[in-house]
N, C-alpha and C positions, 0 to 999 in steps of 0.2 A: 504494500500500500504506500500511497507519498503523501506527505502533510501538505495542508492547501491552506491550515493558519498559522497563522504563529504563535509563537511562546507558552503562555497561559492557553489556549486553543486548542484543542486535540481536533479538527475534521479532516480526514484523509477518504483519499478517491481507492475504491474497492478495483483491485487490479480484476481483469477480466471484465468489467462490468462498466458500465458508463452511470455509476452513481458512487455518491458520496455517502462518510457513514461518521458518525460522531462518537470518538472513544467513551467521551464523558456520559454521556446518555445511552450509550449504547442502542442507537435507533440506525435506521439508513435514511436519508433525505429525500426530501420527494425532490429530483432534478438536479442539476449539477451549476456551476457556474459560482463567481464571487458574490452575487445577488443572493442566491439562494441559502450560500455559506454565509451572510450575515444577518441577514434573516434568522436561520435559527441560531444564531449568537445570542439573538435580543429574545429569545424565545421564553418564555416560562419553564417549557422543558427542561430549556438545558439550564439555565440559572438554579432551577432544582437539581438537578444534576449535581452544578458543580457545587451547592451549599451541602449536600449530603456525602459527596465526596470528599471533596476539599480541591482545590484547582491542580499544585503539587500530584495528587493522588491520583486524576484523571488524565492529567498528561505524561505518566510514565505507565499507562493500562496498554497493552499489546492486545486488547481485545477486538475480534473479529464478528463479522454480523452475522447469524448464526440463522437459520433457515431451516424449513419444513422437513423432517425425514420419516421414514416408515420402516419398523420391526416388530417384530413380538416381542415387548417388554416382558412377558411370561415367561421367554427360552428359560430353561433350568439350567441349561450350560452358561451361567454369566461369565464363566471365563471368558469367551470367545466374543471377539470384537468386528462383527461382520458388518461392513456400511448397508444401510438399508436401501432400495432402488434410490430415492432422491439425492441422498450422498453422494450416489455414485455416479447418478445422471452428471451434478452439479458438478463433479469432482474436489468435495467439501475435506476436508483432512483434519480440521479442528473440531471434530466432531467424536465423540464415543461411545458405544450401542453397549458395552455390560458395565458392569458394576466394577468389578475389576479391574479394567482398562480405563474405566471414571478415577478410579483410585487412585491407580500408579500413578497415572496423569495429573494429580490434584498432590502428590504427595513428591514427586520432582519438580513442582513449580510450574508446569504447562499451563498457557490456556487455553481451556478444551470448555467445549460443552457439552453436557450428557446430550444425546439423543433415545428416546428411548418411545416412540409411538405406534400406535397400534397396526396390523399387518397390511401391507399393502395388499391393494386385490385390483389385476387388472380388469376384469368383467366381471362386477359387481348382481349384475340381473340377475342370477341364479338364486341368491340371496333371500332374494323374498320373494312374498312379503315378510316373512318372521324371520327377517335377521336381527338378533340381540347382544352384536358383538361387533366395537366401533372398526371401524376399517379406515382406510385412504385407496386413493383412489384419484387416477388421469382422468376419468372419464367424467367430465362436468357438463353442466349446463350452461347455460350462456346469458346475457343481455346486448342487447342491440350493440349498444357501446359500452365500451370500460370510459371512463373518466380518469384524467389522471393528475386533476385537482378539483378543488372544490366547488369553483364556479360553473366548471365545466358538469357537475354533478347534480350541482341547484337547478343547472339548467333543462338538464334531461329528464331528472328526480322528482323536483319538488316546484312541481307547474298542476294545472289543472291538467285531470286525463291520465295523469298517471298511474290512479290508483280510484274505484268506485268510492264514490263520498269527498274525493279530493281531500282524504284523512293529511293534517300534517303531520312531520315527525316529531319520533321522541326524541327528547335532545338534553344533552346533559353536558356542564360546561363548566373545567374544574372540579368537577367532583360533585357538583350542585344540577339538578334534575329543575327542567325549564319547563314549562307546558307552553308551547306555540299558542297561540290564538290562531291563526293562520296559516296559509304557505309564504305569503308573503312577510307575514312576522318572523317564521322561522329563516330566511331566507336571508330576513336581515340581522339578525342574530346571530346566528351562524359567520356569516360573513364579516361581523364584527369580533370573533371572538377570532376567527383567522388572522383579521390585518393586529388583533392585540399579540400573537403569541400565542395565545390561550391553549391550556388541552381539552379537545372534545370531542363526541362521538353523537351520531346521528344516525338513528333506524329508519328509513325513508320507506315506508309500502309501497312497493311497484308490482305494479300488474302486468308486466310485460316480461317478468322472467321465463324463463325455458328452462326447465327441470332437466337433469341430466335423463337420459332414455332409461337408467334403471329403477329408477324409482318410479315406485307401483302409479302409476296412473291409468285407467281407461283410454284416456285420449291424446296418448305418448307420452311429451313432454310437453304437452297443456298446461300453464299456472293457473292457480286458483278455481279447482275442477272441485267437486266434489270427494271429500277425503283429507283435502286442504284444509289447515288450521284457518281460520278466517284473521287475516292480517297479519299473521306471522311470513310471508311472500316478504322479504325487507332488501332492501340494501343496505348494507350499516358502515358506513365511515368515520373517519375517524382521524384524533393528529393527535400524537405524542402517545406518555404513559396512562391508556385509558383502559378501566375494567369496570366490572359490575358486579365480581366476588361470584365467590363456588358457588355455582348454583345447579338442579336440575329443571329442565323446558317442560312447563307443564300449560294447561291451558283449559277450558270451562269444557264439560262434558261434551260429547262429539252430538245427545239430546238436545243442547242448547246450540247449536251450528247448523253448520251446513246440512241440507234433508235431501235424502232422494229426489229426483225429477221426476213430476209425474209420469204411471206408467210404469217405473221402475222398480221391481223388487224390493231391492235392498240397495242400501249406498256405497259404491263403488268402494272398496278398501278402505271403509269406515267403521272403528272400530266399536261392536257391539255385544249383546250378550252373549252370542252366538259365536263371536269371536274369542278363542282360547286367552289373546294375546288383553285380549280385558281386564277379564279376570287376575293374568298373571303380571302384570302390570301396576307397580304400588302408586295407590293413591295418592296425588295430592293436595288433596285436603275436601271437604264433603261436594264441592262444586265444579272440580276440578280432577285431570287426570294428565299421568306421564305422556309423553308423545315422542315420534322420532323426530329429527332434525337431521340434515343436512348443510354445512358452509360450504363453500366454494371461495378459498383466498383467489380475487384478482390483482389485488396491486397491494403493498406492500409487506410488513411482516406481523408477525402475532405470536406470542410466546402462548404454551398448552400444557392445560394440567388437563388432567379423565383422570375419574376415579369409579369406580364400580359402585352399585347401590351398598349402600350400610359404612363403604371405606373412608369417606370424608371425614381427615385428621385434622383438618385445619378449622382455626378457629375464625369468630365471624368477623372479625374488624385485623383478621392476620393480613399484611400485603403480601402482593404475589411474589415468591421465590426468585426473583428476577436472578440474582446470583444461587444459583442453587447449591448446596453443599452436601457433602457424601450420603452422613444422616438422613435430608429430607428425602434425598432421590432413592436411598435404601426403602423408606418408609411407604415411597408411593407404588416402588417395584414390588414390592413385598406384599402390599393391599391389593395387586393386582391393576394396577393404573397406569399411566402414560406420562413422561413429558417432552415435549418437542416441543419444536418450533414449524410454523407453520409459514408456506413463502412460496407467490408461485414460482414455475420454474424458468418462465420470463415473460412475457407480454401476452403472449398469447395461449402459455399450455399452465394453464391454472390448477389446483392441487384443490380435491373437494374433499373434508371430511364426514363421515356421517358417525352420527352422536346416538344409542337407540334409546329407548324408555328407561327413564332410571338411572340413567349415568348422570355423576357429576362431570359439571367441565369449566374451565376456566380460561380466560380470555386477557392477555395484556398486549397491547398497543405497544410495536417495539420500531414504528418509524415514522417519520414526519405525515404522509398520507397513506392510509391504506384501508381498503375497499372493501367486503365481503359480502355476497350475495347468497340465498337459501329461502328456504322454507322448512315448515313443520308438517306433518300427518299424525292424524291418528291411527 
């Protein structure tokens, strides 16, 4: 990598890649150029950054931007330190798939990051409907266009037409939860919280995504068919360290949703008594039930915890493990969980994970812009 600031300044341009990546914050920038480099100087981000570091401590970090990979965190062989397909595609080296090779690596002074996520599966369709076991996966879905800044997303996003009801987004900015009044309220808010620094993240309902072709639909890769969570269809963006804490995707019974069209039996891949996956599916909570989910990263990156139902060790106001250490990653290998990094694999070949009923997962914001498009089913 070569440094592009000076002194006190840690941003260096990621060799191979035509983007810039910030020691101190450990994010990658949306775009390149000395604009963009002082830009996120004056950023919130990184001023947090370097008050939690110390300036000294962020400029002598040899840290690398660490990206999306796929294994079975389960192998019992943790000796063995196999790259998982994305590692490999990527040709990532500061990466480590066991426990072991985390250690040695953490106990010479390297730095590495664990990789440790769920197993890759090129042809996911076979899968379901009752797949109950997270995966990754090439084969995504799509929107018209990616964005690959903000305005450029208001634009496409958060207009009239976009979504039935012309719903605005959620938005949350700094750690504080806005209610729009409008699209155009949000639009200006947003935009303001951009030109401030600010860190924030923004779920936009779009009605025009295209589902990856394995996920159970009737009518291919139709959004918002029948079996669809109603408004969970999102685009969610985002700038800097943004999360929303462990959580599991639950959402109001599939009774209070979307109904059969008249004529029709039963509703297409919606789950009901009659359906096994019902029942075995843990509540949450008298109104409400688990569902699957799918993300599809299209532009930038996002750090990943999964944990299985009942393994959720972490506490509720703990932050997210951004530096992880041997313990924690022992603790989530052990519960049978994941953590990676999530990133696609460049502009065009996007990286989907699908999340099933019941899993914890966890989401941090590890770059100036980045993008993620999905939905939920029951």
């Amino acid at each position: 990598m070569v440094d592009l600031a000076e002194d006190s300044e840690v941003v260096v341009m990621i060799e191979g890649k035509d983007r810039l990546f910030c020691r101190a914050c450990k994010i990658e920038l949306a775009g390149i150029g000395p604009k963009v480099t002082k830009q996120h100087l004056k950023s919130k981000t990184h001023k947090q950054s370097l008050r939690g570091l110390g300036a000294s401590e962020s400029n002598e970090s040899e840290s690398k931007p660490h990206v999306e990979k796929q294994i079975n965190a389960g192998d019992p062989e943790n000796c063995r330190d196999e790259p998982c397909q994305i590692c490999l595609k990527m040709g990532r080296i500061d990466t480590r798939h066991s426990l072991e090779s985390f250690k040695d690596a953490l106990e010479a002074g390297e730095t590495v990051r664990p990789c440790f996520p769920p197993p890759f599966v090129r042809s996911p369709k076979s899968l379901f409907p009752g797949c109950k076991h997270p995966f990754i996966t090439f084969e995504s879905g799509s929107l018209e266009e990616v964005p690959d800044n903000l305005e450029d997303c208001l634009e496409l996003f958060c207009n009239a037409g976009a979504n039935e009801g012309n719903k605005p987004p959620n938005i949350d900015i700094n750690g504080v939860n806005f209610k729009a009044k409008s699209l155009s309220n949000a639009r200006r808010t947003l935009l303001q919280a951009d030109a401030s620094g600010d860190m924030y993240w923004a779920a936009l309902v779009v009605d025009s995504i295209k589902h990856p072709l394995w996920w159970p639909r009737k009518d291919r890769n139709v959004c918002v068919g029948v079996g669809d969570v109603p408004n969970f269809n999102q685009v969610i963006i985002g700038s800097g360290h943004t999360d929303i804490g462990i959580h599991i995707d639950n959402a109001p019974r599939p009774s209070s949703c979307s109904q059969p069209a008249p004529g029709e039996k039963i509703a297409y891949d919606m789950v009901d008594h009659k359906d096994p996956q019902y029942s075995f599916c843990l509540s949450a909570g008298e109104e409400s039930v688990h569902v699957d989910t799918y993300i599809t990263m299209a532009r930038g990156c996002k750090y990943v915890i999964m944990l299985p139902s009942g393994g959720n060790f972490f506490g509720d106001k703990q932050p997210f493990p951004k530096d992880v250490d041997f313990e924690t990653m022992s603790k989530i290998v052990n519960a049978g969980g994941y953590y990676f990094s999530l990133e696609p694999v460049d502009p065009e070949q996007h990286v989907t994970l699908f999340t099933p009923k019941s899993w914890h997962h966890w989401l941090l914001g590890m770059s100036d812009w980045h993008l993620i498009f999905g939905a939920s089913r029951f």
